[in-house]
N, C-alpha and C positions, 0 to 999 in steps of 0.2 A: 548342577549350577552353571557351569562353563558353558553348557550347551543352549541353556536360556537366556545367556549374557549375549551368548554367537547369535541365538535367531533376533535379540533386540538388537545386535548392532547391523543387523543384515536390513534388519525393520527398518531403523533409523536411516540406512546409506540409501534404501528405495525409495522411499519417501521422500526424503530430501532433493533427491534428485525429481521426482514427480514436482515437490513445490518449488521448484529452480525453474523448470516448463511453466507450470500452469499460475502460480503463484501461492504463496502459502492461501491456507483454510479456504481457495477459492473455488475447487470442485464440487464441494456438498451442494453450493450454491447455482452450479450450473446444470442440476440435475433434477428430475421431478421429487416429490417431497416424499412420495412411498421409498425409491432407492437411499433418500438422501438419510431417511429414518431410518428403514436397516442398515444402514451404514454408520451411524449414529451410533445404536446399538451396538453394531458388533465392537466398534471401539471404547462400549461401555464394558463387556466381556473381556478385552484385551485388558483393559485397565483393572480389571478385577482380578484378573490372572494374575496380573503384576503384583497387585496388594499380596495377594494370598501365597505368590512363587510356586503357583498352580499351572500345570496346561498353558503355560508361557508359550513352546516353541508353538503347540497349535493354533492358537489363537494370534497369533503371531500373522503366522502363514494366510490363516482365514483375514483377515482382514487386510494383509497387501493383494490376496483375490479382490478383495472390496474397493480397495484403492484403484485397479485394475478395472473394474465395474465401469466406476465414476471416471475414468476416464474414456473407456469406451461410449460411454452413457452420453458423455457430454461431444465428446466427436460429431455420433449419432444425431447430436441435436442441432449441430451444427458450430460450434465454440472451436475457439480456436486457443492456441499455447500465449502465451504473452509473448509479443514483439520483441520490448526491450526499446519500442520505440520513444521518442521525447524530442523536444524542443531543449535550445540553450540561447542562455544569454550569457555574455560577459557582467560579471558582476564588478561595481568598482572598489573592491576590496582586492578585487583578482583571481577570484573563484570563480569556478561558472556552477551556472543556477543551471538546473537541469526541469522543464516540467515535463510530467504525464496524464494520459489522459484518465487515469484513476490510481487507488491506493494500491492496486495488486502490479502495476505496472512501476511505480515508486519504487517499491520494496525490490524487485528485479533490479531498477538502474540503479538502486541506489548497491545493492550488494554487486554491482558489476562496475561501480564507477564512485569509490570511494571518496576520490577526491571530490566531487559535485558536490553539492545545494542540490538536495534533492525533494521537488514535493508537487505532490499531485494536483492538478487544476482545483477540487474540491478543498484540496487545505487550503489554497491560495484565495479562492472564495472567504473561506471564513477568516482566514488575517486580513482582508479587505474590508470584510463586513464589519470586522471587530474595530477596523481604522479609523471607515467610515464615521463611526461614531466620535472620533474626536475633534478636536475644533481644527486642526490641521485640514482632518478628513473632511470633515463638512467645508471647508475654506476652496480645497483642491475638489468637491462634487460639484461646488458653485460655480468655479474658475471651468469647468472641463463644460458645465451645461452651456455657460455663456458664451464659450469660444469653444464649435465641436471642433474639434482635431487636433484641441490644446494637448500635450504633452506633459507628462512628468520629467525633466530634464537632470532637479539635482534633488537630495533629500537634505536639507539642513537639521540637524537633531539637537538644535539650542533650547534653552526653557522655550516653551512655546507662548510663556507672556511675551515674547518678544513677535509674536502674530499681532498682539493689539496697539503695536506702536504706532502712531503719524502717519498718515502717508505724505511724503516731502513736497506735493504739489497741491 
């Protein structure tokens, strides 16, 4: 039993350190679909070893090979480790906003940089998209068409029936 606990926590420390480089679950993906499927598998094997407290240390071993693969594999193709790279803004709360240029870049800064507001160009799309849609958003898509180079300056967050008020001139 000790000995299958040692090869998972051995399993665990390699890994982890692989998804700290590349990003978590993001190698399967940077690989052709035949490797990415026995690799697949073999982590279906591993996990059945686990259920059963079978052939753990082996399948253990066989599959940080696989892990090993997929990274060779993806080298090969031409892929690179995650930067860690991002953009910052001063937020005015006093945090800083951290962006990336995808999810697997996120997950890196954001586990290296606690303090940050951290989200990927792609989240930032869809809480835009999602904005767009209120009468604010559509107020501020109008105001940005009418005047290009117009700016977002401050965000006011009162009931927003306070949008359909007079205009004083």
């Amino acid at each position: 039993m000790r000995r299958q606990q040692d090869a998972l926590f051995e399993y665990d420390r390699k890994v982890r350190a692989v998804e700290a480089e590349w990003g978590v679950d993001r190698l399967p993906w940077l690989v052709d679909e035949a490797l990415r499927g026995r690799f697949e598998a073999q982590m279906d094997r591993l996990n059945q070893a686990i259920d059963n407290m079978q052939d753990i240390e082996h399948q253990a071993a066989v599959t940080l090979r696989g892990v090993e693969a997929l990274v060779n594999a993806a080298i090969a193709a031409g892929h690179k480790p995650l930067t860690g790279e991002y953009w910052e803004a001063p937020m005015p709360s006093g945090k800083v906003l951290a962006v990336t240029r995808d999810e697997y870049e996120a997950g890196k800064v954001a586990a290296e940089n606690r303090d940050m507001s951290v989200y990927s160009i792609g989240e930032i799309a869809k809480i835009i998209d999602e904005w767009q849609k209120t009468k604010a958003g559509v107020l501020t898509e109008t105001a940005k068409a009418m005047w290009p180079g117009a700016t977002v300056e401050n965000v006011v967050t009162k009931a927003m029936k306070e949008l359909d008020d007079e205009i004083p001139f």
